[in-house]
DRENDOGU-358941 format. One record per residue: residue number from 1; residue in three letters; chain; z, y, x of N, C-alpha, C in turn. Coordinates in steps of 0.2 Angstrom, whole numbers, plus 5000, padded with zeros to 4 digits. Atoms other than C-alpha are relative to their C-alpha. Example, Ala and Ser with C-alpha at 12.3 -4.5 7.8 and 13.67 -1.06 7.14 Angstrom:
1,ALA,A,5000,4994,5004,5039,4978,5062,5000,5006,5004
2,SER,A,4999,4994,4996,5036,4995,5068,5003,5005,4996
***
This chain:
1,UNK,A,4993,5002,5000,4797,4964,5205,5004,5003,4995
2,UNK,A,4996,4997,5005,4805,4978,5193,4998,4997,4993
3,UNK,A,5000,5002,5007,4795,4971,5179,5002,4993,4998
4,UNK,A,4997,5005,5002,4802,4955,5182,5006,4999,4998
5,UNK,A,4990,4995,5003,4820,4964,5183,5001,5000,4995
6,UNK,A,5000,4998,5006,4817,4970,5168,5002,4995,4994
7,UNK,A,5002,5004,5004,4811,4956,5159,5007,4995,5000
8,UNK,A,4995,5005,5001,4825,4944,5165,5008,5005,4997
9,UNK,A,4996,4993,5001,4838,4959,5163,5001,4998,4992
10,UNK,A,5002,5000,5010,4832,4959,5142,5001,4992,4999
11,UNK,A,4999,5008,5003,4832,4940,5142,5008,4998,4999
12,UNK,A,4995,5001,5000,4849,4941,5147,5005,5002,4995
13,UNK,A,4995,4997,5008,4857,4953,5133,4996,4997,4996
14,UNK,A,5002,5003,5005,4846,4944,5123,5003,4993,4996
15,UNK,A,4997,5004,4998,4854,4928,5125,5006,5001,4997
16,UNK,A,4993,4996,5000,4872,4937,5126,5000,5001,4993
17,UNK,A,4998,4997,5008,4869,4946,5109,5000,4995,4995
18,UNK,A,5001,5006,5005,4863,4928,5101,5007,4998,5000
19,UNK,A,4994,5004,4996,4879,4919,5110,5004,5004,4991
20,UNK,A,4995,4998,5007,4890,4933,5099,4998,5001,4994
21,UNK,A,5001,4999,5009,4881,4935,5082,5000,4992,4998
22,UNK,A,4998,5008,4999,4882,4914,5085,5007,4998,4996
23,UNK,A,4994,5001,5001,4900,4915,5085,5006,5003,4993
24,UNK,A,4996,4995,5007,4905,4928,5073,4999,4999,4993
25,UNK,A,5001,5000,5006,4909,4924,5056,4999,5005,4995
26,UNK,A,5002,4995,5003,4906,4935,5043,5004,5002,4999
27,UNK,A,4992,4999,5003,4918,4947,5040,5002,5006,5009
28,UNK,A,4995,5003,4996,4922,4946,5057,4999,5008,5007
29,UNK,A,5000,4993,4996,4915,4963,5064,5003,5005,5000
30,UNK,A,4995,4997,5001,4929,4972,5058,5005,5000,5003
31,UNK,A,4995,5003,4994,4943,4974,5071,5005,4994,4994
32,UNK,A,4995,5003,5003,4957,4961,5066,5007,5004,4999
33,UNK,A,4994,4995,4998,4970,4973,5073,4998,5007,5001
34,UNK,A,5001,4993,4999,4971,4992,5071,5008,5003,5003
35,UNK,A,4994,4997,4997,4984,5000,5082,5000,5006,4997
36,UNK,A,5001,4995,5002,4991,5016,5075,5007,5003,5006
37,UNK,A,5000,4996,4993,5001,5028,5088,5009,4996,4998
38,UNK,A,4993,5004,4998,5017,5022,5095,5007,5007,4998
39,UNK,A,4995,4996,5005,5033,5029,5086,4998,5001,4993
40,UNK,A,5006,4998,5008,5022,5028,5070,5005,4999,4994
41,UNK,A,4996,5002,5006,5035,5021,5058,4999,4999,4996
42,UNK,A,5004,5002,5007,5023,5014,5047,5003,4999,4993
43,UNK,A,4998,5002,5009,5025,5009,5028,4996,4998,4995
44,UNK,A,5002,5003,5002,5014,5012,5019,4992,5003,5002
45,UNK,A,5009,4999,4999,4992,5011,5018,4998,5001,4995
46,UNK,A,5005,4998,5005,4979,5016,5007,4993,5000,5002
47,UNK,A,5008,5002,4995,4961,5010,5007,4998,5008,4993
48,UNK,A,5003,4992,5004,4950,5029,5004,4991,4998,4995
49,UNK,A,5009,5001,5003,4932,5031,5001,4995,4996,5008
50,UNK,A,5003,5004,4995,4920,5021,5011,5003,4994,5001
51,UNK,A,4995,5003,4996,4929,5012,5025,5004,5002,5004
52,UNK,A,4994,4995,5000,4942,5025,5025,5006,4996,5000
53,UNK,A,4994,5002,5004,4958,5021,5025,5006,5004,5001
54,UNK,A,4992,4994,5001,4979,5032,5023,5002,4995,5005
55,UNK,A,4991,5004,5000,4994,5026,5034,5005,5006,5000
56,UNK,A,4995,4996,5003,5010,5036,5032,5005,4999,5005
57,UNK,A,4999,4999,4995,5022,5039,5044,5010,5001,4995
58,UNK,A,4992,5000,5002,5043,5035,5039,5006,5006,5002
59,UNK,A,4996,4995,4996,5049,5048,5053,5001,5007,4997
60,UNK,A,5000,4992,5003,5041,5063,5046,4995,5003,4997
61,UNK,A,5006,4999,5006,5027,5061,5032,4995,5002,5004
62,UNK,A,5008,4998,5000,5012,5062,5042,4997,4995,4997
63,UNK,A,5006,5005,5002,4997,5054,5037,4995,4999,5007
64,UNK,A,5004,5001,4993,4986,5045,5050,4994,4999,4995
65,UNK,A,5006,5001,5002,4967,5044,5044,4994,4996,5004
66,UNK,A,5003,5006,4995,4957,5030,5048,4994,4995,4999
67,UNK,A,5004,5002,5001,4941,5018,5050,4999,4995,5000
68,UNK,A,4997,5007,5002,4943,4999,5043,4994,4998,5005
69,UNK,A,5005,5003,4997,4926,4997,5053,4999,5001,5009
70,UNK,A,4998,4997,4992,4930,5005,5069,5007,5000,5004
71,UNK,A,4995,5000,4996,4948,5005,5071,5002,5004,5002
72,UNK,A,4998,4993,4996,4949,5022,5076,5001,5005,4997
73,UNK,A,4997,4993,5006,4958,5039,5067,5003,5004,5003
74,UNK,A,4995,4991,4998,4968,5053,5069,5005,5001,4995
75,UNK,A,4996,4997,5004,4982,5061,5063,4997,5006,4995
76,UNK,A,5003,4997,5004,4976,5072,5048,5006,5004,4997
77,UNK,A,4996,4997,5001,4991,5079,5041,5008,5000,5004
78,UNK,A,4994,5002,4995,5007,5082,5054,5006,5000,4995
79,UNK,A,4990,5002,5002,5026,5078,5051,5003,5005,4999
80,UNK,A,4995,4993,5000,5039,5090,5045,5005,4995,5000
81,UNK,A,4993,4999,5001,5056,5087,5047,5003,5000,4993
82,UNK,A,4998,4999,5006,5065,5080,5033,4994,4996,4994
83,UNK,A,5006,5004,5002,5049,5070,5026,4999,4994,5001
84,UNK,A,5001,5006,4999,5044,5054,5023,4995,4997,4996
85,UNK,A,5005,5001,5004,5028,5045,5017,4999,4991,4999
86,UNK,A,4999,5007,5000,5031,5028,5011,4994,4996,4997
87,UNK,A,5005,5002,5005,5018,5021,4996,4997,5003,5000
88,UNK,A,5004,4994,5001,5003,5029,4995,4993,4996,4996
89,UNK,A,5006,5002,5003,4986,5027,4984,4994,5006,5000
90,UNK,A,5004,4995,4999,4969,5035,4984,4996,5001,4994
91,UNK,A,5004,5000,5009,4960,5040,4966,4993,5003,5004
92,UNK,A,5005,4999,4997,4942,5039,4971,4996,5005,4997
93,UNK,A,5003,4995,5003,4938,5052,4958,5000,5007,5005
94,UNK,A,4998,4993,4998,4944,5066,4968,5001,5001,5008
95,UNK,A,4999,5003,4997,4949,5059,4984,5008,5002,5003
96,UNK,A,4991,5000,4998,4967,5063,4983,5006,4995,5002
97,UNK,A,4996,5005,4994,4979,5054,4994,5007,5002,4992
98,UNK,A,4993,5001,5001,4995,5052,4983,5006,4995,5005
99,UNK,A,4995,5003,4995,5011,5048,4994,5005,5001,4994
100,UNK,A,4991,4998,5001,5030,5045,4987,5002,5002,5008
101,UNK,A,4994,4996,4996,5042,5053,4997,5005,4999,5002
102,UNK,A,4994,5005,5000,5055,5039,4998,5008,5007,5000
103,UNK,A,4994,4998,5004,5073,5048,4998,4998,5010,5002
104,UNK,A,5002,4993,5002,5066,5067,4997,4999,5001,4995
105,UNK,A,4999,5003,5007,5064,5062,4979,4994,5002,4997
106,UNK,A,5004,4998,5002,5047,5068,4977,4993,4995,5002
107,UNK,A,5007,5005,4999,5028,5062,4978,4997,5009,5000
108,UNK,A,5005,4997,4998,5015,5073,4986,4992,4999,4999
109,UNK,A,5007,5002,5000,4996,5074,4984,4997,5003,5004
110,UNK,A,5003,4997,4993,4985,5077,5000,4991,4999,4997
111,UNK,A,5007,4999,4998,4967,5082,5001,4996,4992,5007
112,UNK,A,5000,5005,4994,4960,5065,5009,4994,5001,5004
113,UNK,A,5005,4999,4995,4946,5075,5017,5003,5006,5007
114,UNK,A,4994,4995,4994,4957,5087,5026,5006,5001,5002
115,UNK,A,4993,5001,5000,4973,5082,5024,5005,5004,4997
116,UNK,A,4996,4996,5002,4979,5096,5017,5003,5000,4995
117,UNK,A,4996,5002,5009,4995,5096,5002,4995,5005,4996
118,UNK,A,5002,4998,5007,4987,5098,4986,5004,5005,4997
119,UNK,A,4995,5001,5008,5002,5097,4975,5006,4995,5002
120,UNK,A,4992,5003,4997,5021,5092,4978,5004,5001,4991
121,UNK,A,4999,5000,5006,5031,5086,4964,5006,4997,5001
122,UNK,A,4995,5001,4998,5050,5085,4965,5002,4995,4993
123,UNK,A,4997,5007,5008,5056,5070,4951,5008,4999,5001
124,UNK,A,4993,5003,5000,5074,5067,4959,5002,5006,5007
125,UNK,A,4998,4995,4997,5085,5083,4969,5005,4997,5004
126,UNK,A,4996,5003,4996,5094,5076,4984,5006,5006,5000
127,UNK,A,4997,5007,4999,5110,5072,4986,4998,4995,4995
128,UNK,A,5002,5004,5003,5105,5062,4971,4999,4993,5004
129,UNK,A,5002,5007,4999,5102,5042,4974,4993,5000,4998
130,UNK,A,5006,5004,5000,5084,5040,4977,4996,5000,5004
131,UNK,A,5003,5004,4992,5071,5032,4987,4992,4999,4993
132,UNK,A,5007,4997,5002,5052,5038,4979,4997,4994,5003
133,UNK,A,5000,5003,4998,5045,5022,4983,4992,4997,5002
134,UNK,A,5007,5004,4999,5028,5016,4978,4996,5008,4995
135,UNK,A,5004,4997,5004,5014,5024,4969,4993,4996,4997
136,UNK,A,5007,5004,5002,4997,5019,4958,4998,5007,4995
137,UNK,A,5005,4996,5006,4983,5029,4949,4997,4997,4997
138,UNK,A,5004,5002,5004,4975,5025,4935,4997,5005,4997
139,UNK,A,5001,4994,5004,4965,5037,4925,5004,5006,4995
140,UNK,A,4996,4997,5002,4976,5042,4914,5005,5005,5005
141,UNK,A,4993,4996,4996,4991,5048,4929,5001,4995,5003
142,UNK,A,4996,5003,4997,5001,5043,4941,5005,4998,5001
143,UNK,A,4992,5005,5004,5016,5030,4939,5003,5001,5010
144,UNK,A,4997,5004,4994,5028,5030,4955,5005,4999,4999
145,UNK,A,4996,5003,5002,5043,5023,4956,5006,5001,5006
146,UNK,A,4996,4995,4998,5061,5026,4962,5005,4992,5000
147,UNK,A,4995,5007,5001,5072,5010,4969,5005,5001,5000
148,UNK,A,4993,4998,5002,5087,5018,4967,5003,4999,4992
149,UNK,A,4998,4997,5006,5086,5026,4950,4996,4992,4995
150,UNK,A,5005,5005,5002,5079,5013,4935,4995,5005,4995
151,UNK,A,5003,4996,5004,5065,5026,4931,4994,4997,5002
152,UNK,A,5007,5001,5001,5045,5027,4931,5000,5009,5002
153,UNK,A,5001,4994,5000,5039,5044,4937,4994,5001,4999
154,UNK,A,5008,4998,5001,5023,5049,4927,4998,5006,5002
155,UNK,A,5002,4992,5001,5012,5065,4931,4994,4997,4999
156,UNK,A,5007,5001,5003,4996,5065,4920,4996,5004,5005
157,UNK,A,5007,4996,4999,4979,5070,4925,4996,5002,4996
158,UNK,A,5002,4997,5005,4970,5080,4918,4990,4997,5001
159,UNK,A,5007,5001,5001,4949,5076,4916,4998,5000,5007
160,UNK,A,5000,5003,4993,4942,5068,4932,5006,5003,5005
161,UNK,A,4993,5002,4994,4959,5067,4939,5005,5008,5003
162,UNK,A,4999,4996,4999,4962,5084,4939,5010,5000,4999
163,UNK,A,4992,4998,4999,4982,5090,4945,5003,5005,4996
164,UNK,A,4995,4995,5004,4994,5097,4933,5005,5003,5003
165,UNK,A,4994,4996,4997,5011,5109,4937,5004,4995,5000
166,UNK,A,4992,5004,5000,5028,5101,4939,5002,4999,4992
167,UNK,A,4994,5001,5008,5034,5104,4920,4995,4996,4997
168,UNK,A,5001,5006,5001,5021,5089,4916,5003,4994,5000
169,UNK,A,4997,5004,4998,5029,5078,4924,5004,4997,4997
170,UNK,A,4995,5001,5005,5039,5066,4914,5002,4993,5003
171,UNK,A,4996,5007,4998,5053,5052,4919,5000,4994,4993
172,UNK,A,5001,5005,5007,5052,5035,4908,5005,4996,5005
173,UNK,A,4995,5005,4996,5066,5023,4909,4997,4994,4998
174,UNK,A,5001,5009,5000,5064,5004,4912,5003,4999,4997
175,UNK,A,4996,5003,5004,5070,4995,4896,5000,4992,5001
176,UNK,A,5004,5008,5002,5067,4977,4890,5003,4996,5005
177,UNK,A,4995,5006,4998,5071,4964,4902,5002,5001,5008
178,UNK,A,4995,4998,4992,5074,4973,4919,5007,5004,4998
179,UNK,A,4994,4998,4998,5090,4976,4924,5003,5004,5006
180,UNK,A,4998,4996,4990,5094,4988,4940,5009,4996,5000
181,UNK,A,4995,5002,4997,5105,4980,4949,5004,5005,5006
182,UNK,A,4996,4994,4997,5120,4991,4955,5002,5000,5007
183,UNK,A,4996,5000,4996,5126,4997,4971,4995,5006,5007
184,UNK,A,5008,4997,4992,5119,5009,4988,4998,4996,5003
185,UNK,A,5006,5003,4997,5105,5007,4995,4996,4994,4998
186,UNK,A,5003,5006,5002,5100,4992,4983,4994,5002,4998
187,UNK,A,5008,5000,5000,5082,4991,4984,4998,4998,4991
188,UNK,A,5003,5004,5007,5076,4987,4964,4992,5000,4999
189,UNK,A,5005,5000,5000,5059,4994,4958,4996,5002,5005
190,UNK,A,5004,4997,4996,5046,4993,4973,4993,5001,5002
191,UNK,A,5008,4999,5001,5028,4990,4973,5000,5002,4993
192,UNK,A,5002,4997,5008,5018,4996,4957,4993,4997,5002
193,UNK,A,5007,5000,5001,5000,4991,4952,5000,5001,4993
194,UNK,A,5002,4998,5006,4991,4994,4938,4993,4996,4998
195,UNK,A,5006,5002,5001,4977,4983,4926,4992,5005,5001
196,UNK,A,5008,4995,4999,4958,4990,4931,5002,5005,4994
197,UNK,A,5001,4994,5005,4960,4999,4912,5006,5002,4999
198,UNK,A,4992,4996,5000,4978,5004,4914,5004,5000,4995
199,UNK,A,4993,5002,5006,4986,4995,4898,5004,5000,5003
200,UNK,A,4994,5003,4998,4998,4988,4909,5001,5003,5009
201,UNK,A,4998,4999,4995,5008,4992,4923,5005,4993,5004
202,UNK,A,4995,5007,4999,5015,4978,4935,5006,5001,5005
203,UNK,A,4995,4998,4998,5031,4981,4945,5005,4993,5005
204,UNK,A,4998,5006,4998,5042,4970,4958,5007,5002,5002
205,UNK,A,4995,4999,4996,5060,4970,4962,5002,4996,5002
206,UNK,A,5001,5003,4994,5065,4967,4977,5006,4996,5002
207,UNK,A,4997,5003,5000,5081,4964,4976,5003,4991,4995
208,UNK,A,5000,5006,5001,5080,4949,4963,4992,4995,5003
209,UNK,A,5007,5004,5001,5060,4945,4966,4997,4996,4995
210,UNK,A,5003,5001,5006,5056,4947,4950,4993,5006,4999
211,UNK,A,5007,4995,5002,5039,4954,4943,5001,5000,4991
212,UNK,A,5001,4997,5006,5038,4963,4929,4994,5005,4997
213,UNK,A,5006,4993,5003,5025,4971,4915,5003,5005,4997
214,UNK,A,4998,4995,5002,5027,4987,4910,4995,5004,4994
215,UNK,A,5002,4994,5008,5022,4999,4895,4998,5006,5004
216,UNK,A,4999,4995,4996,5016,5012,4906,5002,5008,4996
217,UNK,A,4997,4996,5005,5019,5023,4888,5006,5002,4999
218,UNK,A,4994,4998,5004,5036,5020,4883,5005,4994,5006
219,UNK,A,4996,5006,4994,5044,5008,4900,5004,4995,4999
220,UNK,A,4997,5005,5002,5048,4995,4890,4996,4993,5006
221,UNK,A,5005,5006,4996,5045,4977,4903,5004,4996,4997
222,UNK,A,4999,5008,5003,5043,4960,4900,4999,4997,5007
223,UNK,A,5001,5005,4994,5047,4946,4915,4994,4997,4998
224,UNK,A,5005,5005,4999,5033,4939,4921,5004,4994,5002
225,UNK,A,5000,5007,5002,5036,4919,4918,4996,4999,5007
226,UNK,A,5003,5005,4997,5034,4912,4936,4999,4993,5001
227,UNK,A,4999,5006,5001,5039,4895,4932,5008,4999,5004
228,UNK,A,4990,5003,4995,5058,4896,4941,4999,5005,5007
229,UNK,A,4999,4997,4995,5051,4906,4956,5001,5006,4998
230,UNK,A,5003,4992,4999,5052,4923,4963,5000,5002,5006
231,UNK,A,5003,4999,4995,5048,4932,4976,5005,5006,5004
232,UNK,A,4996,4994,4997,5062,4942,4986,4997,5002,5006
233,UNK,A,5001,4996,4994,5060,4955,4998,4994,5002,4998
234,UNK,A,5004,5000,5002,5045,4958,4987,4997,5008,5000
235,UNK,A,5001,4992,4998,5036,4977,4993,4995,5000,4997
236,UNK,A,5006,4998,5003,5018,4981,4991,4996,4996,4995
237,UNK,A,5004,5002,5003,5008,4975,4977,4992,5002,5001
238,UNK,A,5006,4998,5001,4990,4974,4976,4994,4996,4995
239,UNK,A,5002,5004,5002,4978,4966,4964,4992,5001,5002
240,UNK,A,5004,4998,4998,4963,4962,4970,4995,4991,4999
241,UNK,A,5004,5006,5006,4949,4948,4962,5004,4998,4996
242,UNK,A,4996,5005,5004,4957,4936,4951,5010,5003,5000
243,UNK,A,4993,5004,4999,4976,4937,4959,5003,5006,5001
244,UNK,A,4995,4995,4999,4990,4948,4962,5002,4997,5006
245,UNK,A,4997,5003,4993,4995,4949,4981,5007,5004,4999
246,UNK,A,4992,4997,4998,5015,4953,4985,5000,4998,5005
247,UNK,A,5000,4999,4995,5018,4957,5001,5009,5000,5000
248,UNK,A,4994,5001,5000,5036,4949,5004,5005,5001,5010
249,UNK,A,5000,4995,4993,5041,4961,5020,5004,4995,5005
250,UNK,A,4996,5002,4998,5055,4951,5027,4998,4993,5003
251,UNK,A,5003,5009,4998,5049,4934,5027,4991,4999,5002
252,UNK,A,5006,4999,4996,5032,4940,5035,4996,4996,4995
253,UNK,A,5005,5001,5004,5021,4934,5021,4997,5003,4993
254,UNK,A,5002,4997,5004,5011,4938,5006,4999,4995,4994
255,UNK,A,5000,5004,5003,5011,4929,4992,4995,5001,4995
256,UNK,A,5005,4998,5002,4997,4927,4981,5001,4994,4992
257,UNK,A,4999,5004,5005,5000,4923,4961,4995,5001,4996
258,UNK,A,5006,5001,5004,4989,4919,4949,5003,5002,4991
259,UNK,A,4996,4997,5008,4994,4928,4931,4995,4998,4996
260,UNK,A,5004,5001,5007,4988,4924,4914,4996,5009,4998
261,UNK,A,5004,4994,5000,4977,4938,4905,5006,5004,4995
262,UNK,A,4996,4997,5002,4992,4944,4896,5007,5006,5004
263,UNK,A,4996,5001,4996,5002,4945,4911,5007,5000,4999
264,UNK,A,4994,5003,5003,5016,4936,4902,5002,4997,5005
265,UNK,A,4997,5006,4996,5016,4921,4914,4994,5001,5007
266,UNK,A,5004,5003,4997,5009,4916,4929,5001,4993,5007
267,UNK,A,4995,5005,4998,5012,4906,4945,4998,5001,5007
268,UNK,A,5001,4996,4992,5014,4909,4964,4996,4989,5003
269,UNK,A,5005,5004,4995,4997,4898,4971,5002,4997,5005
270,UNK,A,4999,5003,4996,5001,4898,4988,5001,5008,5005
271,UNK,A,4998,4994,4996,5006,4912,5004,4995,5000,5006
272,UNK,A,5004,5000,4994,4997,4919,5016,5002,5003,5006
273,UNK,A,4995,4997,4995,5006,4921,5034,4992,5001,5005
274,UNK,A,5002,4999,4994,4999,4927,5051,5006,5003,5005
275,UNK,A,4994,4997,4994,5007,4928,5068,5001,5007,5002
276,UNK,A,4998,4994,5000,5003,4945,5068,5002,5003,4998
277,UNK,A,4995,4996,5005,5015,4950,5054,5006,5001,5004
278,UNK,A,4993,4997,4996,5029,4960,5059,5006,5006,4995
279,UNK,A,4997,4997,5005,5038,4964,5045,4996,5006,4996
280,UNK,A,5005,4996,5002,5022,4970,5035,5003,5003,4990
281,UNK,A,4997,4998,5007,5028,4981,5017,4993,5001,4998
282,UNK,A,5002,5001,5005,5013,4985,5010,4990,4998,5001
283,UNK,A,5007,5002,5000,4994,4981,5008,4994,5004,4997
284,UNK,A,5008,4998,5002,4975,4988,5006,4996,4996,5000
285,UNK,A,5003,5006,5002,4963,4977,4998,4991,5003,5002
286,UNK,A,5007,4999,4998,4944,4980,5007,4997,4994,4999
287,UNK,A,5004,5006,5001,4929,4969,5004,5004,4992,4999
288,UNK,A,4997,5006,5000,4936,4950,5007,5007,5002,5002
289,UNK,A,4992,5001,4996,4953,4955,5017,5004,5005,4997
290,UNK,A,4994,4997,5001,4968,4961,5016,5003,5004,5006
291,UNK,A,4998,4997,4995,4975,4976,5027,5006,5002,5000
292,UNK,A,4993,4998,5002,4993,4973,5029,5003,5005,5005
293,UNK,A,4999,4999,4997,5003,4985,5037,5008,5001,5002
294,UNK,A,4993,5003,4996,5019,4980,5049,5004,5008,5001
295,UNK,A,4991,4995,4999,5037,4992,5047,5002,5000,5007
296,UNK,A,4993,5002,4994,5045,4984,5061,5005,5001,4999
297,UNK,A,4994,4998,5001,5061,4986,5052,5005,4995,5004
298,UNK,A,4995,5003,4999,5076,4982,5062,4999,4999,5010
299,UNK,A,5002,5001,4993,5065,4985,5080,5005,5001,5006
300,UNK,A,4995,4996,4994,5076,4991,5094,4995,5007,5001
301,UNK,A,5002,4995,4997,5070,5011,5099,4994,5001,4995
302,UNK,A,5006,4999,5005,5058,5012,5083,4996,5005,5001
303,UNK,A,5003,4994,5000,5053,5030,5087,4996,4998,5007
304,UNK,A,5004,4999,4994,5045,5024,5104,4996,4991,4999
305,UNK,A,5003,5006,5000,5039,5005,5096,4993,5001,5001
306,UNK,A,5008,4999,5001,5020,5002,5095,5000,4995,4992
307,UNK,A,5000,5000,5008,5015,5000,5075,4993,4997,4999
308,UNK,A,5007,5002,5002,4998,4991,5068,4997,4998,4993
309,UNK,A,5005,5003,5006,4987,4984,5054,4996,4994,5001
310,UNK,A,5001,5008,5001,4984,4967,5051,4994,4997,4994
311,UNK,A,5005,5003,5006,4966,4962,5042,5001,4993,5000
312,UNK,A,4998,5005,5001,4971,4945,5034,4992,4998,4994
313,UNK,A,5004,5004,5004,4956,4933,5024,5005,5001,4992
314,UNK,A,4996,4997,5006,4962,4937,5003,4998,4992,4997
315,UNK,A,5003,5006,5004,4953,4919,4999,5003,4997,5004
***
């Protein structure tokens, strides 16, 4: 009688396990949803090494570190007072976590095996007007970006990606055909990306939802040609196969353009919503999907809301 237990027993997970590898599309063993700790005040994500990934913390610049395949992390670097961790990127050379600072006016570089700050790099001295906004690596350095001011903040690196001192550091103005549009608090240059060989920088602002290319040399930009559209309320960029995704925070979608190889012109395809958005700023591009992650700006009691991440299909 035990070895018939047994036998029916195993028939039964057997069965069970078929039903769900049956069911499940590819892809589809990666949670959909990653909760990150309640009061979180998300912003911004960064996909690491493996299936690693950053989120960042509004309140008080921690870093949560976490597993695109499990769903499960820890806080890695705690909160100070007075901090804030908005944009962030991960240069797979080194595994340095780069974060802007939003209005602290600076961008930080974390250890993304320990969390530990590398290197802090002051670009704008409060009181000043600024909000440290995005960031992108490229070989050469790293571009972040300041939606207040209409600047570029480069810090080169040096040979595998190696961290230079603060008097590196060099501010490049927007020329050409952006315009900072005046007044406090007006959001301008937000997302940043960058071409795989880093000729070109691409840029969104947010308050007209215009895309622009940039000179990452000399900050001369040229509008990108959507055919009449744009894309307001326009935050994280990321480009990932063929398309440039913009994460347009407000209107809970992401829009997915299609650019020439110039990135003169291009033209907005089509948008990708889900019910789970909740007011998602910016994005991390893993295998097929998209990991958006939800602000909740405008929540009641944000310091006690619950905050998450949204894996969305990119095709």
């Amino acid at each position: 009688m035990r070895r018939v237990f047994l036998t029916v027993s195993s028939l039964l997970m057997l069965v069970a396990m078929l039903a769900t590898t049956a069911s499940a599309a590819p892809g589809d063993t990666f949670p959909k949803i990653i909760s990150l700790l309640n009061g979180w005040q998300s912003e911004g994500i960064a996909s690491g090494r493996g299936t690693s990934f950053y989120a960042g913390s509004l309140a008080d610049g921690r870093i949560y570190a976490g597993d695109f395949r499990t769903g499960k992390g820890s806080v890695v670097t705690p909160g100070q007072s007075g901090l804030m961790a908005v944009g962030m990127y991960v240069d797979q050379r080194t595994n340095y976590l780069f974060v802007a600072g939003g209005l602290g006016g600076q961008g930080r570089v974390y250890d993304g095996s320990t969390g530990d700050e590398a290197r802090s790099y002051q670009f704008q001295s409060p009181p000043s007007a600024t909000f440290i906004n995005d960031v992108i690596v490229t070989r050469e350095a790293a571009y972040f970006t300041d939606s207040f001011q209409g600047f570029l903040y480069r810090v080169p690196l040096g040979p595998g990606g190696a961290l230079p001192d603060q008097s590196a550091v060099k501010r490049i103005p927007l020329s050409g055909d952006f315009v900072q549009v005046p007044g406090a608090f007006v959001f301008n240059t937000n997302g940043i990306e960058a071409t795989s060989n880093g000729r070109w920088l691409v840029i969104v602002q947010s308050v007209t939802g215009k895309l622009f290319r940039v000179d990452p040399q000399t900050g001369v930009t040229k509008l990108i040609d959507l055919g009449g559209a744009t894309l307001p309320n326009g935050d994280g960029l990321r480009f990932a196969g063929s398309r440039l995704y913009v994460v347009q925070n407000s209107f809970n979608q992401i829009a997915v353009v299609n650019l020439n190889n110039d990135l003169t012109s291009g033209a907005v395809e089509r948008t990708i919503t889900d019910p789970a958005f909740r007011v998602p700023t910016t994005i991390a591009s893993f295998g097929d999907s998209l990991y958006a992650v939800n602000a909740r700006f405008g929540v009641p009691n944000p310091d006690q809301a619950d905050y998450d991440i949204v894996k969305v299909p990119r095709n």
